[in-house]
N, CA, C and O atoms as a DFTB+ gen file, in Angstrom:
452 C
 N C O
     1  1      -6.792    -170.784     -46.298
     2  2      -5.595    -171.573     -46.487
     3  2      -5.978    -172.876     -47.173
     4  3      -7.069    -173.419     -47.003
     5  1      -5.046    -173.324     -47.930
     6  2      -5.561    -174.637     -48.566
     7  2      -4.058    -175.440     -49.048
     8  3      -3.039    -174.794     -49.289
     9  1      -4.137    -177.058     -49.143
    10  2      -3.522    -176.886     -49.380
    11  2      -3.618    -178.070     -50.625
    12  3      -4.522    -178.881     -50.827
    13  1      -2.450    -177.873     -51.313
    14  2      -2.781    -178.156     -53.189
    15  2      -1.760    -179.281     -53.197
    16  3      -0.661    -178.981     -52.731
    17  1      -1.896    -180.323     -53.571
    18  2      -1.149    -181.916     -53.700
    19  2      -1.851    -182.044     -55.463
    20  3      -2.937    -181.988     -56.039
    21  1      -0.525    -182.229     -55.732
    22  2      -0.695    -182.467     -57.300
    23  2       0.704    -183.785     -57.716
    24  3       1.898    -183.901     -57.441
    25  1      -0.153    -184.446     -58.379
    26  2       1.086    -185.685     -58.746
    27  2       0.959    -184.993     -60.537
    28  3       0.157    -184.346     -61.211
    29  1       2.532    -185.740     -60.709
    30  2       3.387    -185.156     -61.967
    31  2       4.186    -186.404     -62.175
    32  3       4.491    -187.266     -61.352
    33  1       4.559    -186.287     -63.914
    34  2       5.318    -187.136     -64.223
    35  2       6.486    -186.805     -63.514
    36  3       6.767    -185.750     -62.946
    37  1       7.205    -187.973     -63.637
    38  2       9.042    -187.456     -62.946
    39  2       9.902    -186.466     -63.541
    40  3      10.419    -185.522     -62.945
    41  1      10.041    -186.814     -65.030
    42  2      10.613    -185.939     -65.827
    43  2      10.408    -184.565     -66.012
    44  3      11.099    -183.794     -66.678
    45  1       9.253    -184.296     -65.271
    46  2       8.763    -182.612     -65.170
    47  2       8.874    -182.135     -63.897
    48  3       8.339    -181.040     -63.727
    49  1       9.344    -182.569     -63.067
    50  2       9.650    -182.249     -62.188
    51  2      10.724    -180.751     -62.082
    52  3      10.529    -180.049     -61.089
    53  1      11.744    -180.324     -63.017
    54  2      12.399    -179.484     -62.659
    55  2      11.315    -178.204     -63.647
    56  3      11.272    -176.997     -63.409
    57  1      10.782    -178.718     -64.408
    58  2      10.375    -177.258     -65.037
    59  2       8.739    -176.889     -64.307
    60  3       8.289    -175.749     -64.412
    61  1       7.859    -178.124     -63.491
    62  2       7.188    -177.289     -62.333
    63  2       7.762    -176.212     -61.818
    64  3       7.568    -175.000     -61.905
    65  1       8.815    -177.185     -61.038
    66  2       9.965    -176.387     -59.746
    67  2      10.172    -174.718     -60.878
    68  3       9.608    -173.644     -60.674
    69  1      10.825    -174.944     -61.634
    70  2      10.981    -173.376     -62.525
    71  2       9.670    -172.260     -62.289
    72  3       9.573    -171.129     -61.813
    73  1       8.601    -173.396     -62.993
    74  2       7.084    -172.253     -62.756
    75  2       6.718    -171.697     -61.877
    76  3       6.394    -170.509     -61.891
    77  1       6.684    -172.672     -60.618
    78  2       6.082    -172.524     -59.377
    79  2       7.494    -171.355     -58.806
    80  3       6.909    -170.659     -57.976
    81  1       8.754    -170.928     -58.854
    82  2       9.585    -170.786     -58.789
    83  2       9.629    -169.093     -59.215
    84  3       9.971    -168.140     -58.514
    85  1       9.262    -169.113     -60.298
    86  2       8.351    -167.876     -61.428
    87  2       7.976    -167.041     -60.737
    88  3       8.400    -165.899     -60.558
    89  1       6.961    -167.702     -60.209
    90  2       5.554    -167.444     -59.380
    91  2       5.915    -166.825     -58.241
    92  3       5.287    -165.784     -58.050
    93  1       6.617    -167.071     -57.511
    94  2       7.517    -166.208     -56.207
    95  2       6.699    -167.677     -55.319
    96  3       5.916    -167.388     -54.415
    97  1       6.930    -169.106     -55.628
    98  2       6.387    -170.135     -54.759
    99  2       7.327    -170.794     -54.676
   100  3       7.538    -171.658     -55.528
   101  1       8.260    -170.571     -53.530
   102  2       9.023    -171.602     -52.931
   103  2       9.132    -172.602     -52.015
   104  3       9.961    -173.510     -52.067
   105  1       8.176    -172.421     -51.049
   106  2       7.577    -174.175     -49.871
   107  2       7.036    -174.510     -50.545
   108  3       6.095    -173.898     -51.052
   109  1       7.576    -176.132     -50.959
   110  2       7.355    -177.114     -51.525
   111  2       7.774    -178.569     -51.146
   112  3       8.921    -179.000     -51.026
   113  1       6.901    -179.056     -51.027
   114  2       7.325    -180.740     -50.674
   115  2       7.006    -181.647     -51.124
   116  3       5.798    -181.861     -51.026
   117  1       8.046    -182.944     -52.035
   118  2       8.362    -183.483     -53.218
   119  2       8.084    -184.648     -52.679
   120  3       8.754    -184.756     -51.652
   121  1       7.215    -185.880     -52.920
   122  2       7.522    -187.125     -52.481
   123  2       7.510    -187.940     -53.633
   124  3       6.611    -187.858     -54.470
   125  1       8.426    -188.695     -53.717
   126  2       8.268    -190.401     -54.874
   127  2       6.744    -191.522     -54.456
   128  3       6.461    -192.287     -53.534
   129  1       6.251    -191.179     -55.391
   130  2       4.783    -192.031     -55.547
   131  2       4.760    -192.901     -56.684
   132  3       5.433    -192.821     -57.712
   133  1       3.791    -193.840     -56.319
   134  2       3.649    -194.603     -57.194
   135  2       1.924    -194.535     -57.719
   136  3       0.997    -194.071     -57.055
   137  1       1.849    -195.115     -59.033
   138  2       0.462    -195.082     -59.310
   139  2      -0.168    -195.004     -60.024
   140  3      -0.402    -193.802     -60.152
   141  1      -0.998    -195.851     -61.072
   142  2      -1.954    -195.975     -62.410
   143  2      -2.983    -195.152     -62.387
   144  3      -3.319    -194.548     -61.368
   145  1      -3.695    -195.036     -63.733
   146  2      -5.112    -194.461     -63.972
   147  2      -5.110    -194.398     -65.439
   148  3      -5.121    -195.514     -65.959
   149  1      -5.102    -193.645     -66.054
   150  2      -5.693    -194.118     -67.661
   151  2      -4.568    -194.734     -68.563
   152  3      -4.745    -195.151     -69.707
   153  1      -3.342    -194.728     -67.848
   154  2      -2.238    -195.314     -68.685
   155  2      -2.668    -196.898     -68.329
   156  3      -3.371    -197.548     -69.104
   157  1      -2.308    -197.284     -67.428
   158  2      -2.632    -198.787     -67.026
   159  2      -1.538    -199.451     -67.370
   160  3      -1.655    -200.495     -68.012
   161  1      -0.473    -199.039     -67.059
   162  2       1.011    -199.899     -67.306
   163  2       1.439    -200.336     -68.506
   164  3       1.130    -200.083     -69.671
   165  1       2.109    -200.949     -68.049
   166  2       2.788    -201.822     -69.489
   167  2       3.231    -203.155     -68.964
   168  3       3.345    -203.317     -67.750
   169  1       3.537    -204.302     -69.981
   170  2       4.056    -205.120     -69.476
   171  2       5.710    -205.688     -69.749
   172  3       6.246    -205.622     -70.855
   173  1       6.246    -206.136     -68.758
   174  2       7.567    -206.240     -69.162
   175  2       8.435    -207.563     -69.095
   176  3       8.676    -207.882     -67.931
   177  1       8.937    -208.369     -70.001
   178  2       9.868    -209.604     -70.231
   179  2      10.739    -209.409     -69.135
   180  3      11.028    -208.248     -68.845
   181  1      11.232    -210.389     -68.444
   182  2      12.483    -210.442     -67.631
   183  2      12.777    -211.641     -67.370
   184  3      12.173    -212.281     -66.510
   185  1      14.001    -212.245     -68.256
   186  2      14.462    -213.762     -67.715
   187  2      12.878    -214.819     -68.228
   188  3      12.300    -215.598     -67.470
   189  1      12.586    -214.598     -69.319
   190  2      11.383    -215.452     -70.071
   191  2       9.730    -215.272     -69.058
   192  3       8.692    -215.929     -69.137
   193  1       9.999    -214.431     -68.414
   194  2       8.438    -214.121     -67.498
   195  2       8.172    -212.737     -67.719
   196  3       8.837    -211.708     -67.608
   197  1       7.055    -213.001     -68.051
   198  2       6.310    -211.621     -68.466
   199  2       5.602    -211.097     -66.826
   200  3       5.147    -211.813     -65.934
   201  1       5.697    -210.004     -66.868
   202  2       5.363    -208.902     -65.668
   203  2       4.296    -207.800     -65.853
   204  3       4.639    -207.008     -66.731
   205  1       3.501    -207.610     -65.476
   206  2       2.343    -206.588     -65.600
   207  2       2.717    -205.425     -64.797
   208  3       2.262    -205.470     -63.655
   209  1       3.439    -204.369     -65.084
   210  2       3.477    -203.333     -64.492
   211  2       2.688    -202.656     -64.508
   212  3       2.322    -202.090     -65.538
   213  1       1.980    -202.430     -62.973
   214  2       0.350    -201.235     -63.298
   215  2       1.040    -199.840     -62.679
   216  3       0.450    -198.764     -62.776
   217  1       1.876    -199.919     -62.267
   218  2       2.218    -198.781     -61.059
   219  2       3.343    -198.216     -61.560
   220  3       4.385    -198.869     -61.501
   221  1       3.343    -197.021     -62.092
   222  2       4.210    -195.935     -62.442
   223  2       4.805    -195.257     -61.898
   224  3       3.956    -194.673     -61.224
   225  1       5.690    -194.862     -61.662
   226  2       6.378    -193.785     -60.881
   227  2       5.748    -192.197     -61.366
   228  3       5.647    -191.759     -62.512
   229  1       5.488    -191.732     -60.456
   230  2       5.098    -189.967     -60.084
   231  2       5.515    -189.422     -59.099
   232  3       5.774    -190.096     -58.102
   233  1       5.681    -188.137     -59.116
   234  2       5.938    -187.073     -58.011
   235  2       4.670    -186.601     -57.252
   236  3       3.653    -186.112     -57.743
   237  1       4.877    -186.788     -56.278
   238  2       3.466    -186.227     -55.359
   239  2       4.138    -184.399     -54.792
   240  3       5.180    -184.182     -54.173
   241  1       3.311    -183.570     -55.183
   242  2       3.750    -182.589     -54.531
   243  2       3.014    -181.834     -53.583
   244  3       1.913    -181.414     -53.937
   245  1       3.434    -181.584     -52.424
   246  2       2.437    -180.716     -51.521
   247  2       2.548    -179.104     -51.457
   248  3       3.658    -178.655     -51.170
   249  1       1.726    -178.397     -51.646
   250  2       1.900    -177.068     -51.044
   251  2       0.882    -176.065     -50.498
   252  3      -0.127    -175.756     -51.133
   253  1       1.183    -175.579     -49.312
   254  2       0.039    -175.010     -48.449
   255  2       0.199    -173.401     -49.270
   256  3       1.359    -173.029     -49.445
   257  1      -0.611    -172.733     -49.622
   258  2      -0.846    -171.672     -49.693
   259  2      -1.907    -170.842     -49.132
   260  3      -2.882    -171.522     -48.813
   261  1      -2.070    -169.257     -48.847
   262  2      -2.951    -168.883     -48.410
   263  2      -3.956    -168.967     -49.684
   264  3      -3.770    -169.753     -50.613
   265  1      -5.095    -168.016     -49.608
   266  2      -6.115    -168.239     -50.693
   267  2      -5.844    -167.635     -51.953
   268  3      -6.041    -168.271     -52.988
   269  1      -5.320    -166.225     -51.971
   270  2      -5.024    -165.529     -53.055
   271  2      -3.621    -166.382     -53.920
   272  3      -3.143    -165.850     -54.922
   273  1      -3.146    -167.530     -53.472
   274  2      -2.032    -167.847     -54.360
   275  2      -2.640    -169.093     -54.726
   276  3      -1.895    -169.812     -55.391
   277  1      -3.839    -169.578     -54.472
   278  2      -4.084    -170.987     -55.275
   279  2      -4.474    -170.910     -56.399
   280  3      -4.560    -172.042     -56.876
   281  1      -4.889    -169.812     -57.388
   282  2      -5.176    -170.372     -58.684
   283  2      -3.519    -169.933     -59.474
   284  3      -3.253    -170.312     -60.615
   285  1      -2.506    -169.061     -58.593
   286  2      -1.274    -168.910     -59.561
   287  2      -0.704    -170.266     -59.290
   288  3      -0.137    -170.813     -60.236
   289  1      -0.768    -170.923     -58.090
   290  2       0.211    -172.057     -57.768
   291  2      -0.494    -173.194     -58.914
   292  3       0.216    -173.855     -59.672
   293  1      -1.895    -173.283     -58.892
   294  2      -2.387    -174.135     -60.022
   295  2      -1.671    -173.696     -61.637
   296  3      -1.026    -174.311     -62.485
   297  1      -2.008    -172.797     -61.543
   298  2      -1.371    -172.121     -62.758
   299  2      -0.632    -172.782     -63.510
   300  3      -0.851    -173.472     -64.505
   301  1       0.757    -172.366     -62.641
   302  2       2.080    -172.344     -62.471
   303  2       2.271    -174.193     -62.580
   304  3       2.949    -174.721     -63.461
   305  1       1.692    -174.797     -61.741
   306  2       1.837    -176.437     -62.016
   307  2       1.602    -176.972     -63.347
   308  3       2.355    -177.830     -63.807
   309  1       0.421    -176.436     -64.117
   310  2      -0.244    -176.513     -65.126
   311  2       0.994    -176.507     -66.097
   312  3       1.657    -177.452     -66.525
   313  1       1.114    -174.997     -66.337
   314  2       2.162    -174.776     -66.833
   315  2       3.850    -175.479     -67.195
   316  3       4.406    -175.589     -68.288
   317  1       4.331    -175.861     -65.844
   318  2       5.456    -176.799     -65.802
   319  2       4.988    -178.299     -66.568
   320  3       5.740    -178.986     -67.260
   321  1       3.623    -178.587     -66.263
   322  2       3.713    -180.108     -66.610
   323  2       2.859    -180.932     -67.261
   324  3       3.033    -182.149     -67.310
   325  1       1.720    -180.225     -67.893
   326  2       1.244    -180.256     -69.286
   327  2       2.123    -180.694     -70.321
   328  3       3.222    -180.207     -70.586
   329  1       1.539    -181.682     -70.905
   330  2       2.078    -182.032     -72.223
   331  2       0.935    -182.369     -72.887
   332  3       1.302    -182.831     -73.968
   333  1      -0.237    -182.385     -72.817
   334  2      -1.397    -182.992     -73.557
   335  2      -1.293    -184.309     -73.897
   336  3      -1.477    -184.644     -75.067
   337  1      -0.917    -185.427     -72.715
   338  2      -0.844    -186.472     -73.076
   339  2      -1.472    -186.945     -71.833
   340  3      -1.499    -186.160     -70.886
   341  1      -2.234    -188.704     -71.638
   342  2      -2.402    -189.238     -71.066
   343  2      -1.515    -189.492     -69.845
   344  3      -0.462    -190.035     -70.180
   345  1      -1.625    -189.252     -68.460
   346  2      -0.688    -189.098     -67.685
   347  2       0.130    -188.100     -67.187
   348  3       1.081    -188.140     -66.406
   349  1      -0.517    -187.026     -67.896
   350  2       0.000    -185.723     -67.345
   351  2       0.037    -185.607     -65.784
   352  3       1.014    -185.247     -65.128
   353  1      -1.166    -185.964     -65.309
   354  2      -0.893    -185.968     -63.642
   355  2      -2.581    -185.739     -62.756
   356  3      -3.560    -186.475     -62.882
   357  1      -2.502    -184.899     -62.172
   358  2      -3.991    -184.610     -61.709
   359  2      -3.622    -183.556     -60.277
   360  3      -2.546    -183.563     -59.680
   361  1      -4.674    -182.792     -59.983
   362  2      -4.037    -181.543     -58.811
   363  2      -4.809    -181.513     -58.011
   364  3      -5.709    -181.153     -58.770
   365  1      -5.400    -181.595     -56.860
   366  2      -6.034    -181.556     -55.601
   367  2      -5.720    -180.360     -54.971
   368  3      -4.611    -179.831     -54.898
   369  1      -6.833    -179.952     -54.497
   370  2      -7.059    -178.902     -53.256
   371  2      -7.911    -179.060     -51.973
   372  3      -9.122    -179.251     -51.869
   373  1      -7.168    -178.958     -51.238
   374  2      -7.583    -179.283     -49.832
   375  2      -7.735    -177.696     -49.118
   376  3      -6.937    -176.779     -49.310
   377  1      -9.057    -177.625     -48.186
   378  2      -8.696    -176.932     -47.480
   379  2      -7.705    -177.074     -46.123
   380  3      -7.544    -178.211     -45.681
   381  1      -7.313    -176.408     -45.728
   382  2      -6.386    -176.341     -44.335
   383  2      -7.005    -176.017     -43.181
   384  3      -6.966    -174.787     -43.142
   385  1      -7.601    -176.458     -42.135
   386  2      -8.117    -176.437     -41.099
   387  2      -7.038    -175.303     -40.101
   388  3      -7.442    -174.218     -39.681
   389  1      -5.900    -175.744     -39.908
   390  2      -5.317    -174.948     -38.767
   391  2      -3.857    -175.046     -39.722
   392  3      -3.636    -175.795     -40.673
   393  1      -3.131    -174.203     -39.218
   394  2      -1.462    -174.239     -39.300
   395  2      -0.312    -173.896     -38.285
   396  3      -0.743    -172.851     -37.798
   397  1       0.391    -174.042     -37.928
   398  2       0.997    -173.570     -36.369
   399  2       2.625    -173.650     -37.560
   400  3       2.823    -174.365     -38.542
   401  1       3.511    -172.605     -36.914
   402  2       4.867    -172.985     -37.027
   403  2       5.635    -172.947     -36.204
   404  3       5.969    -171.888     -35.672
   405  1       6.058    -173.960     -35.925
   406  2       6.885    -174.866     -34.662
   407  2       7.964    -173.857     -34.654
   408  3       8.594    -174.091     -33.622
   409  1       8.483    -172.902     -35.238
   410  2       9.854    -172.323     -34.358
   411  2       9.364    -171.579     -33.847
   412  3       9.596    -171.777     -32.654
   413  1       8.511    -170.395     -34.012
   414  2       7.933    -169.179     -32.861
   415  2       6.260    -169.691     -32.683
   416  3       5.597    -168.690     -32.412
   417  1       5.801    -170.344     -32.719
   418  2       4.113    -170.531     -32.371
   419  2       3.376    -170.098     -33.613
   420  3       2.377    -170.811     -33.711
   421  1       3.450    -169.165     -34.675
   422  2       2.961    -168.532     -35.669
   423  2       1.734    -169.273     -35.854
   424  3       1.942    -170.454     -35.577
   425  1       0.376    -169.033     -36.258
   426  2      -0.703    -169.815     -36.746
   427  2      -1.425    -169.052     -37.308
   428  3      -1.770    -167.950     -36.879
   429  1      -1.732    -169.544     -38.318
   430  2      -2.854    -169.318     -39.308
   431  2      -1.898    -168.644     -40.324
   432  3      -0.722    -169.002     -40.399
   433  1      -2.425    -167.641     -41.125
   434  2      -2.026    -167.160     -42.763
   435  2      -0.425    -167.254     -42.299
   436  3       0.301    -168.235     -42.463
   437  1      -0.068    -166.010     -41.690
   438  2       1.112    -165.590     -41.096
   439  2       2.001    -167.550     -40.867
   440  3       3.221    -167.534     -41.035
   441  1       1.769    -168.075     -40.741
   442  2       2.650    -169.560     -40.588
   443  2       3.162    -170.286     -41.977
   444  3       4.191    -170.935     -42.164
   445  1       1.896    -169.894     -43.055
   446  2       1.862    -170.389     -44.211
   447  2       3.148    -169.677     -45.123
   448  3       4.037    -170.221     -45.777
   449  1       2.851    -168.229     -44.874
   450  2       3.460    -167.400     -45.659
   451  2       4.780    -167.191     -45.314
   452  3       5.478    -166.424     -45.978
C-alpha cells in the first residue's frame, strides 16, 4: 500500500481528476496549498508598494493505493498535468504502514480498495 501526494497547478486540476478518473481511480483527496520552488514568485504593485509574492497557489492531492495501481495513478497524474513548463508540480510516494476503515473494521489492501 502506498500512498501518492502530488501537488499540481490549480488550473489542472479538472483534467488530472479526468485521467485519474480514466484510470478506474476515484478516492481522492484535494487540498488548497501554497508554495514556491523554481518559479520563485513574482512581484506585485498595490496602492504604490511593491510585494514579493514567493508562495503560489497549488493543489495538494492525496491518494492511497494498493501496489499494482501506483505506477497507473502516477501515470494518469502525469498525464492530466504536464505541460513542460516550470511548475508543473512534483509527486511523492509514501509507503502506508497500516489502513483500517472506520465503517466495518476493514484493514489492510481490502480498506484501500
Amino acid at each position: 500500500m502506498k500512498l501518492i501526494v502530488a501537488y499540481i497547478q490549480p488550473h489542472k486540476l479538472t483534467q488530472v481528476k479526468e485521467s485519474l478518473f480514466a484510470k478506474d481511480i476515484h478516492k481522492i483527496s484535494i487540498t488548497n496549498a501554497l508554495g514556491c520552488g523554481q518559479q520563485k514568485g513574482y512581484e506585485e504593485h498595490y496602492r504604490g508598494i511593491t510585494m514579493e509574492v514567493n508562495l503560489l497557489k497549488k493543489i495538494r492531492l492525496e491518494i492511497a493505493v494498493n501496489d499494482e495501481f501506483v505506477d497507473t495513478t502516477i501515470d494518469a497524474i502525469i498525464a492530466g498535468s504536464r505541460s513542460n513548463s516550470i511548475g508543473d508540480g512534483k509527486i511523492f510516494v509514501y509507503p502506508i504502514e497500516r489502513c483500517i476503515r472506520i465503517r466495518n473494521g476493514d484493514s489492510g489492501e481490502s480498506a484501500i480498495g
